[in-house]
Structures are given as structure tokens and as C-alpha cells.
C-alpha positions in Angstrom: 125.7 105.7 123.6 122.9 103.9 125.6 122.5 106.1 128.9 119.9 105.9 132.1 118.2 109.2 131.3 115.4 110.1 133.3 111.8 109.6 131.7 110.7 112.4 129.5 108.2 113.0 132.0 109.7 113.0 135.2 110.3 116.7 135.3 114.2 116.2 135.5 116.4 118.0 132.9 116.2 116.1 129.9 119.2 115.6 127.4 119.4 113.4 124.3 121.9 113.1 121.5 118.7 113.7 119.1 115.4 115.4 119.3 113.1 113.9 116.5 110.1 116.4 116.0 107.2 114.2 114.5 106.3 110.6 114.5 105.9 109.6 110.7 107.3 107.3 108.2 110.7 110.0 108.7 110.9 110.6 112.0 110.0 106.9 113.1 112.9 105.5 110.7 115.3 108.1 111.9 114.6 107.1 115.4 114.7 103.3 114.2 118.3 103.8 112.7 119.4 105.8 115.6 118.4 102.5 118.3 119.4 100.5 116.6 122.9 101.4 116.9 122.3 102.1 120.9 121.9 106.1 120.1 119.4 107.4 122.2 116.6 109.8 121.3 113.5 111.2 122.1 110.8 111.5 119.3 107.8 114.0 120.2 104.4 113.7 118.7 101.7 116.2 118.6 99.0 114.0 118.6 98.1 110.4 119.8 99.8 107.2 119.2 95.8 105.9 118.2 95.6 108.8 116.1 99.0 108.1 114.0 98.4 104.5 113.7 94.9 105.1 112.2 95.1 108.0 110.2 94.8 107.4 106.4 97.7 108.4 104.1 99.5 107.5 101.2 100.4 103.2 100.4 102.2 103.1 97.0 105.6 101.9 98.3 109.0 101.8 95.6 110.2 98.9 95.7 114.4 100.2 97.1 112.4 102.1 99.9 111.2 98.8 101.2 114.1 97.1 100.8 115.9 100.2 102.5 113.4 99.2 105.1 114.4 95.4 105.5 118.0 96.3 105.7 117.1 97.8 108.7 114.9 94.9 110.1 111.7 97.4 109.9 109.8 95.6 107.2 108.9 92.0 108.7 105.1 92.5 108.1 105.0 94.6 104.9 107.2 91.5 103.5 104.4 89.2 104.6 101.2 91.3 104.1 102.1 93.9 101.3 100.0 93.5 97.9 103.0 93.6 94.9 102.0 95.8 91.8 103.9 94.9 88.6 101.1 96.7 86.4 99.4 100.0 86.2 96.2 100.4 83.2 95.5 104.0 81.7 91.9 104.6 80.5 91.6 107.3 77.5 90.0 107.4 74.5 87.1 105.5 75.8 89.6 102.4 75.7 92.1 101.2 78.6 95.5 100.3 77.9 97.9 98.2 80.7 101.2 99.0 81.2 103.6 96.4 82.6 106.3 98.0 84.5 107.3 95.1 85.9 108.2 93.2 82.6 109.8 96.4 81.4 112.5 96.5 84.5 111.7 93.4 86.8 110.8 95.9 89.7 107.1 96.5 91.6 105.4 98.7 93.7 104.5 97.4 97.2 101.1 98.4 98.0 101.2 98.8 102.1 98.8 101.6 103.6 100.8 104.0 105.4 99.1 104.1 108.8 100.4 99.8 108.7 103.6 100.9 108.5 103.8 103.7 111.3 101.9 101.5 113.3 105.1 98.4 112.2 107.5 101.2 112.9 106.1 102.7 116.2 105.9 99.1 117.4 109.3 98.7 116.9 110.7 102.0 118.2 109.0 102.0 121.6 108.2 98.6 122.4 111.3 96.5 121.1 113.9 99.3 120.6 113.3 100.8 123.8 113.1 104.4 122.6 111.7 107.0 124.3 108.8 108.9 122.5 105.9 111.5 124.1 102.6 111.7 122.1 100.5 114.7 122.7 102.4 117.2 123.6 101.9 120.7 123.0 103.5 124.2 121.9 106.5 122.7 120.3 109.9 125.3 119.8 112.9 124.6 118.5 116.0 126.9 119.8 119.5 127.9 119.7 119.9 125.5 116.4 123.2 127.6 115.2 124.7 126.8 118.3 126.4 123.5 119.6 123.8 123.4 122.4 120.3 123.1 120.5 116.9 122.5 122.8 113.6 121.7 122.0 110.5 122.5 124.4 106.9 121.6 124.7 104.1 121.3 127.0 103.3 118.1 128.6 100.0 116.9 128.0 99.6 115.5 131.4 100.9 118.3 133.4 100.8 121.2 131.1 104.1 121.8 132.7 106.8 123.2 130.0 109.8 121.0 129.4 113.2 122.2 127.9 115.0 118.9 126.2 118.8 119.8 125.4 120.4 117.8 122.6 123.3 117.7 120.0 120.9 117.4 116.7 117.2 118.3 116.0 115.5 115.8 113.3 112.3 118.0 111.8 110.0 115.4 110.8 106.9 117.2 111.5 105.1 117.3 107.9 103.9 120.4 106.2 102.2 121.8 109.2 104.9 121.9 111.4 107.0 123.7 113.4 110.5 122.2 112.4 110.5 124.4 108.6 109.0 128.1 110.4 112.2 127.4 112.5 114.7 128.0 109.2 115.9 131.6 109.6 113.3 133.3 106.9 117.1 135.0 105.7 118.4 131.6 104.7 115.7 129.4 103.2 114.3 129.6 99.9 110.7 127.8 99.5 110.1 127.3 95.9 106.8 126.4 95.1 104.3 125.2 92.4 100.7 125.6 92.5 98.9 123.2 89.7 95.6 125.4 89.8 93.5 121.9 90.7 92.0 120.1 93.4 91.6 116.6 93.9 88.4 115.4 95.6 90.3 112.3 97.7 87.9 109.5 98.6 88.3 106.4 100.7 85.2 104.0 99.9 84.0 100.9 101.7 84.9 98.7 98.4 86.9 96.0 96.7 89.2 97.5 93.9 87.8 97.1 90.7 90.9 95.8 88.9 93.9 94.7 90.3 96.1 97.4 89.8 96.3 101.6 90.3 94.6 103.3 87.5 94.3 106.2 85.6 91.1 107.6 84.0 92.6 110.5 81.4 88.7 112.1 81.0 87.5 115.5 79.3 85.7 115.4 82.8 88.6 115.6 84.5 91.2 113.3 86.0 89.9 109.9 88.1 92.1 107.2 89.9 91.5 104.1 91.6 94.6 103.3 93.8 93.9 100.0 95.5 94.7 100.0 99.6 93.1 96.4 100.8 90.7 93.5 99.5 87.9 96.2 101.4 88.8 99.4 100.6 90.1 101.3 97.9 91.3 105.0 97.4 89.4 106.7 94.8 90.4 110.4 93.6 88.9 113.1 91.2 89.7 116.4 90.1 87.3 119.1 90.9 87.8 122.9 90.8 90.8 123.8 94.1 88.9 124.4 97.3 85.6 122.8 96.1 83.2 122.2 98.9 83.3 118.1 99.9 79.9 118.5 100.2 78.9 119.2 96.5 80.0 116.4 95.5 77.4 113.5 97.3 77.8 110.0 96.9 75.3 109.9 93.3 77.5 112.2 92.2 80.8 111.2 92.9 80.2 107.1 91.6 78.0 108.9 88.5 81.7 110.6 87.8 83.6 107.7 88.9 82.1 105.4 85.9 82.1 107.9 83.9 85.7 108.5 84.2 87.2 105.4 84.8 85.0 103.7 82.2 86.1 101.7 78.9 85.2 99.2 75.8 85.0 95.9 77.7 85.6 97.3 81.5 82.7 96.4 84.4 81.3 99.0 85.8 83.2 99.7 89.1 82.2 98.8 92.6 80.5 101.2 94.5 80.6 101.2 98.1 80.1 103.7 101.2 82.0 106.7 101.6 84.1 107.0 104.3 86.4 109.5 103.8 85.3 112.5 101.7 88.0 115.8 101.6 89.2 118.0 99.0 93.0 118.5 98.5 94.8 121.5 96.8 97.4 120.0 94.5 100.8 121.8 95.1 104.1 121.2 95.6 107.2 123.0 97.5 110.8 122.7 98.5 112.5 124.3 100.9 116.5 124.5 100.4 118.8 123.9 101.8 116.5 121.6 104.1 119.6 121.6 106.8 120.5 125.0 109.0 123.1 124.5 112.1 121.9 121.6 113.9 118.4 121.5 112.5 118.0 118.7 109.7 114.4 118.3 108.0 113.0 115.4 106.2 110.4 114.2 104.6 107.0 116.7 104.4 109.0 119.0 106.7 111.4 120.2 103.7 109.6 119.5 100.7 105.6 118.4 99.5 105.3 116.7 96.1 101.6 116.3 95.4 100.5 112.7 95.2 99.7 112.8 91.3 103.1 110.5 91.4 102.5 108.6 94.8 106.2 110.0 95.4 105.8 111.9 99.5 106.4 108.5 101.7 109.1 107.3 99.5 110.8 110.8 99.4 110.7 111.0 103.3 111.7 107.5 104.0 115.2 108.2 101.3 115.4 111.5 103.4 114.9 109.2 107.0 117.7 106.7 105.5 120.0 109.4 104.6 120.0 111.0 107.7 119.8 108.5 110.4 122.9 106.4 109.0 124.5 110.1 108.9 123.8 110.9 112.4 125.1 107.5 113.7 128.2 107.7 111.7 128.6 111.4 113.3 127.8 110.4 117.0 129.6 106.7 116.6 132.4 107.6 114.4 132.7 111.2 114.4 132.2 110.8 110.5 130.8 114.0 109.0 130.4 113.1 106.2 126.9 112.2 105.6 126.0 115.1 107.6 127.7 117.5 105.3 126.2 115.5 102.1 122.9 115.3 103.5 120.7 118.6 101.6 122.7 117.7 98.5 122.2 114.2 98.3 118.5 114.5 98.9 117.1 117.1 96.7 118.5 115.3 93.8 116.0 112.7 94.2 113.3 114.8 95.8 113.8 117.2 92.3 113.6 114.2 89.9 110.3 113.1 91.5 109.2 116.9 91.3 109.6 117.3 87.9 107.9 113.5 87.2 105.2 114.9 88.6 104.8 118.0 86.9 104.9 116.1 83.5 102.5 113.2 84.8 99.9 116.3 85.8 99.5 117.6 82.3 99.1 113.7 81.0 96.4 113.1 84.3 94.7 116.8 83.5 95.4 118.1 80.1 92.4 116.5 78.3 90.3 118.9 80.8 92.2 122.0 80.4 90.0 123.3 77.9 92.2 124.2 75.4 92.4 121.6 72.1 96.0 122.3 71.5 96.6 120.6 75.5 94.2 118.0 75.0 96.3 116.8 71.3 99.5 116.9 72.7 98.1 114.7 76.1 96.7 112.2 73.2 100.2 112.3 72.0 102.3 111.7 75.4 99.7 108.7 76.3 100.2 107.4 72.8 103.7 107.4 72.8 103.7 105.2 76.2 102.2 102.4 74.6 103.7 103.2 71.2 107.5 103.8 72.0 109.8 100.8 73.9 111.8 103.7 74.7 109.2 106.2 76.2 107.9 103.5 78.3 111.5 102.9 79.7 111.7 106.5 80.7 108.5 106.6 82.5 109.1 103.3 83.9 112.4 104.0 85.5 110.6 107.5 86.8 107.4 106.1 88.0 109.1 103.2 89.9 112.6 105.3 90.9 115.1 103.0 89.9 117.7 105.6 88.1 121.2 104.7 88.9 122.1 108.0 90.0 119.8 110.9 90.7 
């Protein structure tokens, strides 16, 4: 299905099998899956490809997303550079207590920041795949997506000249923000959503982790996590009130809560370092069903937000990227529909599983700061029962890594 179509910014009519809105870890791998079995497609990108390959996001990788991603021949340098994380350590109780996920079920967590990986998978798109992508671009629209002629236009960047790009299928890969979801007729979409009441004060310091693996500090303070990113920097977070100010919270302030949080019998202090990345996130999550309408299909951020209390959004995206590219080269190779038809169903199973994971990990993260006694006995007993209970820490083993055998 490889054809000479004129460059996406040569002002000729454009046509593609596939419009990919969005140049994540979803719409990279869908665009990925579709070259590499010769279908073309054009992926459009709001902003710039310095931007995407820079901009800091999630890195706690499940160990069948990666593999998902070798199968593909997309995960050559996470192979080689990834940290593996067989362990996480809970601090509570002024004591700290490791859990070994990897002796319990012989799988890991890859620990590969996400701007690496967009930068691996934009690499491979455009340079060795040959596909087409614009970055930049401007005033995006979806149209006509109950039809069997769908378009997609947008402003060029260079020009400001409007283009019109007429395709088969429309990928929405464009993240929470975008404009792939506000295209769902309003009369056919039901966003269900959950509002968790905190914020999360989401830091990136200028500092080696302080142990080797993620952990979580279960405080009467609040909740504080270390999630390591590299050798140099490290991903701190800690709950404040929802739409605190960054700026109340200055660096004396946030280490002074950091040690105090993350502190226990026996445990270093941590290592403080400069701030360089200071924001406040609400913590929420939504899905939007049926995440497919005509021939608009949305993955990742697009159809659904998990908050990253489980470190669950990349992997979500990247299942919903896998799903969907092999079904839309089994549809344009094959005629196979399939995977198309299966696609919603087959996706919110998993992307419900990890929602509910998370809402149960939020009251063991924040319920010794609700307040209320009763909350804070019962979070004793949940974080008890993990290290108590072969069988509890099976459960949340198989949920925190993913590995159920059928979702």
C-alpha cells in the first residue's frame, strides 16, 4: 500500500489510508505498525519534534508493553539502556517495608523515561520508516467520520495556508487536550469520570535516587513518592491540597516534607538536589466509551486518563496503539474486520482493571491523611496485609505489574 503521494506540504490534495492526530507513545506506535507493513500515513503534531522529544512524562514501563514493543522492532535502545525494577519499598509506620514483585511472579518494570522513547519511536517513524509526519501545525478538525470519506484539516505552520487531508481512518492520539475526543458526537459518548479530591505537587529534581527502586511514603502528612528516572534525576511527588499554588511550596519546604515523608528507622536521609520542574497536578481520572465512532478510533489519553497514582497512562496507550495498529493493517491488507470491530471492547477491559487498581492504591497512598481514624485503621490494615498475606501480595502483584491472563 506504499504510494508516491505528494509531500504534506506541497499544497497538492493530500490522501492517506490513515490520519494519526498526535505524536505520542499511541500515535507513534500506530504509525510504526502501519509502515511497517508498507501502509502509508500521515501523523500530525501540534507542536515541535524538539518539544516532544524533550518534554517530561511518565517512565514506569510493564514489562508485556515493552515486549509488545520489541516484537515490533521499536525497542532496540530501551533493551540496552532501560533500568529493570523487580522491587518497590513502602514507608509507614515510621518503618519501610520492600516488596519483591519480581520474586513473587518473575516479571519487572522497565524504567525508561518517556520523552526516550518518543524520541526511539519518532526516530524510527520518520527517518527509517519513511513516514510522513508534520509538527506544528495548527487548528486541527476532524470531519465527516460517519462517512466512508473522513478528512482531517489543519493550518500549516509555514504557510498558514489550510490543508484538507482525505483518508479511510482517523487515529485520535492527541492526549487529553485534544481535538480527536470533542469530535465524538456529544449524543453518543459517555465520559465517566472520577475526581480523587487531591493534588499532587509533581517534581523533577537535579538528584540521584535515593534507593534503588520507586517508593511510597504512606504519611499523616500526606502521600510522598520517589520514582527513579536516571542516575541524575529523579521524579519526586507529594500530595498537597488540588490546585495548590507551585509556588507555596519552595525548595525548604518541599525537601523539609520530602524527609519527612519518605523517612524511616534505618533509611538516609534523601538526596536533595535543584528543582527543575515544579507543577501541581489534579488527580482524576476519565473514560470515554465507546472510544470508536464511524471511522474515528481513539487511543491512549484521547479516550481515557488514569491518574499516575498506578504509573498505568503509557502502558494503557501503548496496549491501545498495539490493538489498533495490527487492526488497521489487518483491515487495509486483508480486509479483516475483525480487530476493528473488537477494538473499544477489547481495550477498556484492561484500561477498567487499571482504573479500579488505581482507585484502591489512592486510599492506601492517601488514607492515613484523610482525617478521619476509621480511614487511617483500615489503610494500616490494607498495607499490613501486603506484607502479611502470600496471597494479597499476589493480587497486587499481578495488578501493579499487569500480568492477568485475561482482562
Amino acid at each position: 500500500m506504499t504510494h508516491a503521494f505528494p509531500p504534506p506540504d506541497s499544497g497538492a490534495p493530500q490522501r492517506f489510508p490513515v490520519v494519526v492526530v498526535g505524536a505520542g507513545p499511541a500515535g507513534l506506535t500506530v504509525g510504526n505498525i502501519l509502515r511497517a507493513a508498507s501502509v502509508d500515513c500521515l501523523v500530525l503534531e501540534a507542536e515541535s519534534r524538539e518539544f516532544i522529544e524533550q518534554r517530561p512524562r511518565a517512565g514506569v514501563m510493564e514489562e508485556w508493553a515493552v515486549r509488545g514493543l520489541e516484537k515490533r522492532g521499536l525497542a532496540r535502545n530501551l533493551l540496552d539502556r532501560a533500568e529493570l525494577h523487580t522491587a518497590c519499598e513502602f514507608r509507614f509506620d515510621g518503618e519501610r517495608y520492600r516488596f519483591p514483585y519480581g520474586e513473587l511472579t518473575g516479571s519487572h518494570h522497565f524504567v525508561y523515561p518517556q520523552p526516550l522513547l518518543v524520541t526511539d519511536l519518532v526516530r524510527e517513524y520518520a527517518d527509517v520508516r519513511g513516514g510522513q509526519i508534520r509538527f506544528g501545525v495548527r487548528d486541527v478538525r476532524v470531519h465527516d467520520i460517519d462517512t466512508d470519506q473522513p478528512s482531517v484539516s489543519y493550518t500549516c505552520p509555514e504557510t498558514g495556508e489550510h490543508r484538507v487531508v482525505h483518508c479511510d481512518f482517523v487515529a485520535g492520539c492527541d492526549g487529553a487536550r485534544g481535538v480527536t475526543r470533542a469530535a465524538l458526537p456529544p449524543e453518543r459518548v459517555r465520559v465517566a469520570r472520577h475526581d480523587y479530591g487531591i493534588g499532587w505537587l509533581a517534581l523533577l529534581a537535579e538528584a540521584p535516587p535515593s534507593a534503588d527502586c520507586v517508593l511510597f511514603g504512606c504519611h499523616a502528612n500526606g502521600f510522598a513518592g520517589q520514582m527513579p528516572r536516571s542516575p541524575e534525576v529523579t521524579r519526586y511527588y507529594l500530595q498537597c491540597p488540588p490546585g495548590d499554588d507551585p509556588e507555596n511550596w519552595p525548595h525548604e519546604r518541599v525537601w523539609a516534607e520530602l524527609q519527612e515523608r519518605l523517612g524511616a528507622s534505618g533509611v538516609p536521609p534523601l538526596t536533595e538536589g535543584r528543582l527543575i520542574e515544579k507543577r501541581v497536578l489534579d488527580m482524576h481520572d476519565y473514560v470515554a466509551e465507546p472510544m470508536v465512532s464511524g471511522r474515528l478510533f481513539l487511543a491512549g489519553d484521547a479516550a481515557h486518563l488514569v491518574a499516575p497514582i498506578a504509573a498505568k497512562g503509557m502502558n494503557l496507550a501503548l496496549h491501545d496503539a498495539f490493538l489498533l495498529g495490527d487492526a488497521l493493517v489487518a483491515h487495509l491488507t486483508g480486509g479483516d474486520d475483525s480487530g476493528l470491530g473488537g477494538y473499544a471492547e477489547a481495550c477498556l477491559r484492561r484500561v477498567w482493571d487499571y482504573q479500579e487498581f488505581s482507585q484502591w492504591l489512592s486510599e492506601v497512598f492517601h488514607g492515613s491523611a484523610a482525617g478521619d481514624a476509621f480511614r487511617a485503621g483500615t489503610t494500616l490494615a490494607r498495607l499490613r496485609r501486603l506484607f502479611t498475606s502470600r496471597a494479597a501480595a499476589a493480587a497486587f502483584a499481578e495488578q501493579y505489574l499487569g500480568t492477568a491472563a485475561q482482562y
